[in-house]
N, C-alpha and C positions, 0 to 999 in steps of 0.2 A: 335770898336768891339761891336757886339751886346751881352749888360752883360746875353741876357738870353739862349743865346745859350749853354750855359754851366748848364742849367737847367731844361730843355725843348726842345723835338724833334721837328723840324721843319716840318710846314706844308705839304710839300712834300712828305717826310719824310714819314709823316703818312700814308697817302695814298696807299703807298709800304707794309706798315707793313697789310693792312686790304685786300690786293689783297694776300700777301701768308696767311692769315688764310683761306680767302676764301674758296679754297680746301679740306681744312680739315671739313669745312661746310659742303659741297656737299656731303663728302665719307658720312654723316651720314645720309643723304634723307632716306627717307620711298617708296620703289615704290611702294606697294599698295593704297596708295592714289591715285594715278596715275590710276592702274589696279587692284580694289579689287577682279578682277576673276583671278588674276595671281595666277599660282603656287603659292602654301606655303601659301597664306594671309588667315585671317579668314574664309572671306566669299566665299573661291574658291568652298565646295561643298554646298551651299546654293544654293534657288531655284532661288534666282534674279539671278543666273548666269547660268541659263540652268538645266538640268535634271542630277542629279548624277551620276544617272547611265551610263551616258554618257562618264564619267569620272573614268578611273580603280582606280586612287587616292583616291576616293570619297564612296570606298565598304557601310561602316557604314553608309552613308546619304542614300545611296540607296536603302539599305534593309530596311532602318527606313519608305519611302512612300512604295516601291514594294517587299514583305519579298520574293515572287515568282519569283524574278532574276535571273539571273546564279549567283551562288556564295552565294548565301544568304542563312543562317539556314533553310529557308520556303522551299528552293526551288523544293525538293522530298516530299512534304510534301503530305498528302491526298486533303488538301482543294487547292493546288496548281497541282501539275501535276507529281504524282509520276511515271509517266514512261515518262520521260522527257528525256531527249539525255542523261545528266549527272545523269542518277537515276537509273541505271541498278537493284542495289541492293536493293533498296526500291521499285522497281518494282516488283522484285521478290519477296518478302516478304508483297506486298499488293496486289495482286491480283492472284487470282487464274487460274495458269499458265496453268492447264492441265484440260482438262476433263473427262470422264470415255472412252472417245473414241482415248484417246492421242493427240488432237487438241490442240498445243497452244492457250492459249487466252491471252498472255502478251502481249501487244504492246511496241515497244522501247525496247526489248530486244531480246536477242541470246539464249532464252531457247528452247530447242529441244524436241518432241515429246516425253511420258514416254515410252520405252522399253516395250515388252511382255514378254521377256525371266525373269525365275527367277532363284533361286541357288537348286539345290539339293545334298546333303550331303546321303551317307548311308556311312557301315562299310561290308568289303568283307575279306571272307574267303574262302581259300583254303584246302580242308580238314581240319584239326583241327588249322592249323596256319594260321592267320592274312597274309594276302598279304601286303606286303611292296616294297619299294624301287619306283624308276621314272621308266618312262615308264612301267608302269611294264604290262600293262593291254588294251587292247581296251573296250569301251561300247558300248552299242546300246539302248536307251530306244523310246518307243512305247507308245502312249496314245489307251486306250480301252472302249470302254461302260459299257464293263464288268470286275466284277471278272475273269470272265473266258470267252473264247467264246466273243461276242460281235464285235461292228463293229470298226476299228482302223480312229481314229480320227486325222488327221494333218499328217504331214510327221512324218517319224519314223527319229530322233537324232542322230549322232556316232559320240561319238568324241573317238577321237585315244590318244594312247599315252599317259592314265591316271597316274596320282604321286599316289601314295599312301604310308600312315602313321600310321604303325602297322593296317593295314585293313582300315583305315577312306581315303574319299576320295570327294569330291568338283567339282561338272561339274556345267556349266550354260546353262537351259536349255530353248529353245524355240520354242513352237510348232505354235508361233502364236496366234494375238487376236482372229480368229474364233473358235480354238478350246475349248474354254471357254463360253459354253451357255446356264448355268447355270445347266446342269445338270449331275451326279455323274462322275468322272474320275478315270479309274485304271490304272497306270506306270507299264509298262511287261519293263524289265531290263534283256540284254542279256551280257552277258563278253565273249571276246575271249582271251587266256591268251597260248602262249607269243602276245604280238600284231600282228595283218596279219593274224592270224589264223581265223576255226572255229568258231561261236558263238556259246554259249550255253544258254538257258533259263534259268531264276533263277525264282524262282516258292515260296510263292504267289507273284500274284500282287501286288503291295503299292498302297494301295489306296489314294490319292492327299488329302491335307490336305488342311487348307480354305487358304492358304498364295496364293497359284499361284490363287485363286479369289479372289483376289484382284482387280484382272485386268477386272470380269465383276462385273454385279447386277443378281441378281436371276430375270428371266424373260426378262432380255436384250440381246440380241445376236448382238450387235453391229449396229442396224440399225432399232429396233424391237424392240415393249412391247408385252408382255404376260396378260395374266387374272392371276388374283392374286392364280387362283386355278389348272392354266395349263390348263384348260378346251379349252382356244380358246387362239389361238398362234398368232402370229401379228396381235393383236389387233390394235397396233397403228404404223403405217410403215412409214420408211423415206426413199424415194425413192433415185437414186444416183444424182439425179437431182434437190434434195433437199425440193421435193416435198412432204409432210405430207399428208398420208391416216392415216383414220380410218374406219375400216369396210370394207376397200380395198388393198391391195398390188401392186395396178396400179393408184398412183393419176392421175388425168388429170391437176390441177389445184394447188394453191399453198397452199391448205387446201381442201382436199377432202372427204366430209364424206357418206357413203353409210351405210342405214337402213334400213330393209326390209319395214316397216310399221309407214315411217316418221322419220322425226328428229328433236329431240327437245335438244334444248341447256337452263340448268338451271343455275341460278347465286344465291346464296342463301344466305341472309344478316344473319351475326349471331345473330344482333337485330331486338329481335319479329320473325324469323323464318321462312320470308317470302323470296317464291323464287320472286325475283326483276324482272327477267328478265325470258324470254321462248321464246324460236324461237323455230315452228314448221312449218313444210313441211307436207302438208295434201294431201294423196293420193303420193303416191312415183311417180305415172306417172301422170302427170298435176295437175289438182286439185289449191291450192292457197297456197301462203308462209304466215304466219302468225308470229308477232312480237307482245308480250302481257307481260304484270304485272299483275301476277298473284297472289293473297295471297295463305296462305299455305292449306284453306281449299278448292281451286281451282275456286275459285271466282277467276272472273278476273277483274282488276281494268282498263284496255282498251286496244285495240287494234289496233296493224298497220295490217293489212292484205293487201297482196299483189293476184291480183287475176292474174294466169300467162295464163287462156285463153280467157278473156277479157279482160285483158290488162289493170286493172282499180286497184286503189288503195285505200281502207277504213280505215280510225282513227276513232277508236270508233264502228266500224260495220264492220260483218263478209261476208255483203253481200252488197259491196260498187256499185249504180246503173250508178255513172259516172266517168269519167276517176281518179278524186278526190272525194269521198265522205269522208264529216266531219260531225258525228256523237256528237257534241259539239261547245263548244266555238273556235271562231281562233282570233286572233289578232297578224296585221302585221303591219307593219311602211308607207311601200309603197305597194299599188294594182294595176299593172299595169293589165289592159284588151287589151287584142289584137285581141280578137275577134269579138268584137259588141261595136257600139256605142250610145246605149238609156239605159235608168233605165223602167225595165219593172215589172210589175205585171201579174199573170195569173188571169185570171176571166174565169167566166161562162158565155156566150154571147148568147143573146137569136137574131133572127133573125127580120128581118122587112118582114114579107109577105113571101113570097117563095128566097126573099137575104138573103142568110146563111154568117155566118160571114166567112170571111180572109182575109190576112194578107194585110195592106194598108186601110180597112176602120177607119171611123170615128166614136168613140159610146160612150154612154152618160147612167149616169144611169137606171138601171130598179127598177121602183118607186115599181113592184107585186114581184121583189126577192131578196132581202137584201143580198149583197153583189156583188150582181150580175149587170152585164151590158146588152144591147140591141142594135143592131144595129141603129145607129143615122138617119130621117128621119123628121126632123123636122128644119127649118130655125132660126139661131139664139136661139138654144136650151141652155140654162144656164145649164143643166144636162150634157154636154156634158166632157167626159170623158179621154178622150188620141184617141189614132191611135191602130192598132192593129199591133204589131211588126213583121215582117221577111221578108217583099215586098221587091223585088225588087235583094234581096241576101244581105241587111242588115240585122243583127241579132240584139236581144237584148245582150247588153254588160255585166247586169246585171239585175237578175231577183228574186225579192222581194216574198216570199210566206211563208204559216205558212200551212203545209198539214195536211189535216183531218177538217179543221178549213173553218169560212164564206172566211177568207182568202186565199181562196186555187183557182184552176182552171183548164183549156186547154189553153186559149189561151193567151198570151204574151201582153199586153198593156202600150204602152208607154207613161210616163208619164213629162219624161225629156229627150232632146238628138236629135238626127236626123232619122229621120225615111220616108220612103215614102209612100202616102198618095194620094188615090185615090181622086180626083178631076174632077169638072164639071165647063167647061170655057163657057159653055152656060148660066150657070143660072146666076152665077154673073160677069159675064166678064170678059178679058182677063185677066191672071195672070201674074203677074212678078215679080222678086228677091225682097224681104221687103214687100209685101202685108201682110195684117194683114188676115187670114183665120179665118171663122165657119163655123159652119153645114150648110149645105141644106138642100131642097124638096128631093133631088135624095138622096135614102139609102145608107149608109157609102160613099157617097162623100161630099169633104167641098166646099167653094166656098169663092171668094173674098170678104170680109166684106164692105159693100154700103153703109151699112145705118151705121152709127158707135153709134147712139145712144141707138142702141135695140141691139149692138156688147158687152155691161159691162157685162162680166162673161161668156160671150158665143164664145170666142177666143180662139182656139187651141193651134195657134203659128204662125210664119212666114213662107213665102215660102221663099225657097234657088234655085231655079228654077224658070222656066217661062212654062205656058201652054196658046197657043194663044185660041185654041178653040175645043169642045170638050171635052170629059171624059178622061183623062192619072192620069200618078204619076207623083205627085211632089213632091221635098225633100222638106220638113219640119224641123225645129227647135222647136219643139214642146215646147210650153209655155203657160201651162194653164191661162187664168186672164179672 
């Protein structure tokens, strides 16, 4: 016998005893180790596991990034979107539901247009006793211009079958928003008594006290402003088409304003006192729109003028001479020209002999008129100047001038760009595409450069064409050197 069997579990033994605690091991695991985005574990509404709000569990994380959720304190709020699906109440209480015209203006909510009808209350008697009891009465009330006399306004009222309480008595009454426009109201009140009867007048009139105008503005008649003085009645009218006159009751347009003698629109800064802005329409039938800042002593500080029978527009000047005139400085990023491709100058061109200058010759300084040009007749002339721009249906693209000034001129001279360019294939021979071009013998024609050492400083530019022989036009790349 083994003495220690009686002392000590056997190895087997053991092994039995560590397979049943095992289980009891297991029941204690932790499954969020596993999945800390599971239900219940810390990190379920954190963002490493997705967006809270994602998760209805998760309210508090949610509103803590998005406070504008559904559900969250934010969510009616102003800075978030108080007429939201779930914000009826806070919609109503932040934004103004009605207009003077009973329009709702709450979005996201079931508020209903205000009512024109109000409450009127008097106390009726019959001979010396108070009328009492239900049914006891018919009414009939009537809106008037006048105390008396006058024209009846709106439909005339009856309600049947009035209660009355020792003579006091409670109708509601509605004649409608038009019959409120703004000017004085008297209630003619008819009783027929037993009800189904008779009416009888009751005499005076009550004249309307300010509660049922509530419902307009003094000088609004529901679609209409007045003159502060009742002098001129729809002054400012809003057509049913939503259409805004002033000065009109038929707009055409979605702002229409009519002046006998112009229109001017004023904007007027409360600092310094100056009106900013003026739009004026000069001459009610044609004439020119005019757009200006104006100071308050009627100094203008510039104008856009719009001229509407020549079709041209002026900044800075009232009497703009091309489709754009700029009376100032302009500065743009990109100038695209699509109409001409040279940079030209105007000059004064004096002639060679009985050859008057146009458009295609060749010309060079005039040494007897300072600033002035001459038509070129001279070979290899160093004076020699540009081309003269518009041959052939090329325009100048742009055109360089300072007017009043030696700067100034008639005629267009090109001094960079492509231009066409009378030529003589007799004098220097035949031309073609890359010849180098100067002046000739023949006036304002150039000619192929021959000699190239008497050519320094007397070279136009390149031809871009060929002339075999004979006087034509040839495109030129004009490049002085």
């Amino acid at each position: 016998m083994n003495p220690k069997l009686g002392r000590c579990v056997p190895g087997t033994l053991l092994g039995v005893a560590m397979l049943v605690f095992a289980p009891a091991s297991l029941a204690q695991f932790d499954p969020c180790l596993i999945n800390p985005c599971g239900a219940g574990c810390p990190n379920q509404c954190s963002i490493i596991c997705g967006n809270p709000c994602n998760n209805p569990s998760c309210q508090t994380q949610c509103c803590a990034i998005n406070p504008c959720a559904p559900g969250c304190p934010g969510e009616c709020s102003v800075i978030c979107n108080p007429c939201g699906p779930n914000c009826e109440p806070e919609c109503n209480a932040s934004c103004p539901q009605y207009d003077v015209y009973g329009v709702c203006d709450c979005p996201g909510s079931d508020c209903e247009p205000v009512a024109t009808g109000f409450t009127y209350q008097g106390r009726l008697r019959q001979g010396s006793a108070a009328l009492n009891g239900s049914n006891a009465a018919d009414l009939r009330f009537t809106l008037f211009t006048g105390d008396t006399g006058g024209t009846q306004v709106g439909p005339a009222v009856t309600v049947t079958g009035v209660d009355f309480d020792q003579g006091l008595f409670t109708v509601d009454l509605d004649f409608g928003f038009e019959a409120f426009d703004g000017n004085a109201r008297w209630l003619q009140v008819e009783v027929a008594v037993p009800p189904g009867g008779a009416f009888t007048a009751l005499a005076p009139r009550q004249a309307l006290s300010a509660t049922p105008y509530a419902l307009a503005v003094v000088g609004v008649d529901g679609h209409s402003l007045d003159s502060v003085d009742g002098s001129i009645t729809d002054a400012v009218f809003v057509a049913s088409n939503g259409r805004v006159g002033v000065g009109t009751t038929s707009p055409q347009t979605g702002l229409h304003i009519t002046q006998a003698s112009g229109i001017t629109l004023g904007v007027n800064s409360a600092a310094g006192g100056y009106t900013a802005l003026q739009m004026q329409l000069s001459q009610a039938s044609g004439g020119y729109a005019q757009i200006e800042a104006v100071k308050a002593s009627g100094s203008a500080w510039g104008d856009l003028v719009l001229n509407l029978n020549a079709g041209r527009v002026g900044i800075g000047t009232a009497s703009p001479q091309q489709k754009l005139d700029v009376n100032g400085t302009t500065r743009t990023k990109v100038l695209q020209i699509t109409g001409g491709s040279d940079v030209a100058e105007p000059y004064r061109i004096a002639p060679a002999g009985d050859m008057q200058a146009q458009p295609g010759m060749v010309v060079a300084i005039d040494p007897a008129d300072v600033g002035a040009l001459r038509v070129a007749q001279q070979a290899y002339d160093r004076t020699v100047a540009g081309i003269i721009s518009g041959a052939n249906g090329i325009n100048p693209g742009l055109t360089l001038t300072q007017e009043g000034s030696v700067a100034d001129g008639s005629l267009p001279v090109a001094s960079v760009g492509r231009v066409w360019c009378w030529v003589d294939a007799d004098v220097g021979g035949p031309i073609v595409a890359g010849d180098l071009l100067t002046t000739s013998t023949t006036p304002g024609h150039a000619m192929r450069v021959v000699e190239p050492d008497r050519a320094n400083g007397a070279i136009l530019g390149k031809a871009m064409s060929s002339l075999e022989h004979g006087r034509g036009l040839v495109l030129v790349l004009v490049a002085l050197q």
